[in-house]
C-alpha positions as CSV (number, residue, x, y, z in Angstrom):
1,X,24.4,0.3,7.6
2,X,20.6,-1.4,7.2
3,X,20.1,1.2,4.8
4,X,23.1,0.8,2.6
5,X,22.6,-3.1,2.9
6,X,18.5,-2.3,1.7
7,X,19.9,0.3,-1.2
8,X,22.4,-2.3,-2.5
9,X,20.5,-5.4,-2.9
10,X,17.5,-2.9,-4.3
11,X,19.6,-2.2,-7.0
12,X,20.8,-6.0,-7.9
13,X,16.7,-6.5,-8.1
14,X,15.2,-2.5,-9.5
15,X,12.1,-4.8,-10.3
16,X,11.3,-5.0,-6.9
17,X,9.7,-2.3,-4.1
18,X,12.2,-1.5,-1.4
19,X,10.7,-1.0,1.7
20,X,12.8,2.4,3.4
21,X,11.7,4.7,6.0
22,X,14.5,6.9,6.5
23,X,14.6,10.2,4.4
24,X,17.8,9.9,3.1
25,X,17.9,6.6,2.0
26,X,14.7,7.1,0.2
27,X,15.7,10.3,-1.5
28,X,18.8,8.0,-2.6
29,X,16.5,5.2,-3.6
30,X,14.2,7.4,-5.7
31,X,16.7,9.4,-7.5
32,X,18.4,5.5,-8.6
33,X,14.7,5.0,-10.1
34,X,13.6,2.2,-7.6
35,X,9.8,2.0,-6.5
36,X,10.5,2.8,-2.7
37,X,7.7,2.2,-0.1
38,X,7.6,3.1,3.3
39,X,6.2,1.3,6.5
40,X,3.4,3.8,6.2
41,X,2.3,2.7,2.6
42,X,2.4,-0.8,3.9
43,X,0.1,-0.2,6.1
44,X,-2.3,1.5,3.8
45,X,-2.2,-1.5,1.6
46,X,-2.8,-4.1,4.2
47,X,-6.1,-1.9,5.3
48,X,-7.1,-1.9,1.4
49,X,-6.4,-5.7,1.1
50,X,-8.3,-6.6,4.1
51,X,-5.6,-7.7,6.3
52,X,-6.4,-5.3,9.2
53,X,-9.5,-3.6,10.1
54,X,-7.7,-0.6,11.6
55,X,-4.3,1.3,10.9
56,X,-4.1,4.1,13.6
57,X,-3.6,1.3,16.6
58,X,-0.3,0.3,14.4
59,X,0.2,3.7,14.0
60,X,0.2,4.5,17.4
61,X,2.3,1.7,18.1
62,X,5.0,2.8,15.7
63,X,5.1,6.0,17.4
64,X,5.3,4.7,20.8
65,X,8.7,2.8,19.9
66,X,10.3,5.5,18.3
67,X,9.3,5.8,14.8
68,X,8.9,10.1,14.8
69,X,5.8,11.3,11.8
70,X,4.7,14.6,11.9
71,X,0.5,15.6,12.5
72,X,0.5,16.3,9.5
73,X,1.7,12.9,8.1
74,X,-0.3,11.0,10.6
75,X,-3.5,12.7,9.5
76,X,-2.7,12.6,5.6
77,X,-2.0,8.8,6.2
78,X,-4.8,8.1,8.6
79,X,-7.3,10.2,6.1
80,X,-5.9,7.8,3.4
81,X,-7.1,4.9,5.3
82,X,-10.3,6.0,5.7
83,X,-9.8,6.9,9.5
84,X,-9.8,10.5,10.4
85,X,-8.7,12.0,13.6
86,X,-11.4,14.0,15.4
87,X,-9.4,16.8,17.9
88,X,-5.9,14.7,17.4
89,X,-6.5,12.1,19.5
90,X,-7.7,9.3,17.1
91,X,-10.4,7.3,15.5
């Protein structure tokens, strides 16, 4: 239902980035032509702004309360922040 909620106000506002983490509703957001970003990619951004010093403590964080990303995500997005893993157990 969030993601329905997300998807229709996205498309009253295309303009804007729609923040979506779930696979479906992404896949549905792209194919209406909306810039869709995920928690991930905010996360990213805030390390390349300066807002935080480190992502993988947020990351773990996210995983601890449920939010499933596979190695291979994790690494590709903690490689992209400038912090890789050494023997897959963080910075």
């Amino acid at each position: 239902m969030g993601e329905l909620a997300v998807l229709a106000l996205a498309l009253e506002h295309p303009e804007c980035t729609v923040l979506l983490d779930d696979r479906q509703a992404r896949r549905i957001a792209e194919a209406a032509g909306l810039n869709v970003w995920g928690t991930l990619k905010v996360l990213i951004e805030a390390k390349s702004q300066g807002l935080v010093e480190r992502i993988a403590p947020h990351v773990d964080l996210l995983e601890s309360t449920g939010m499933w990303m596979s190695d291979g995500i994790r690494r590709r997005v903690l490689a992209l922040a400038g912090e890789e893993e050494t023997n897959g157990e963080g910075p």
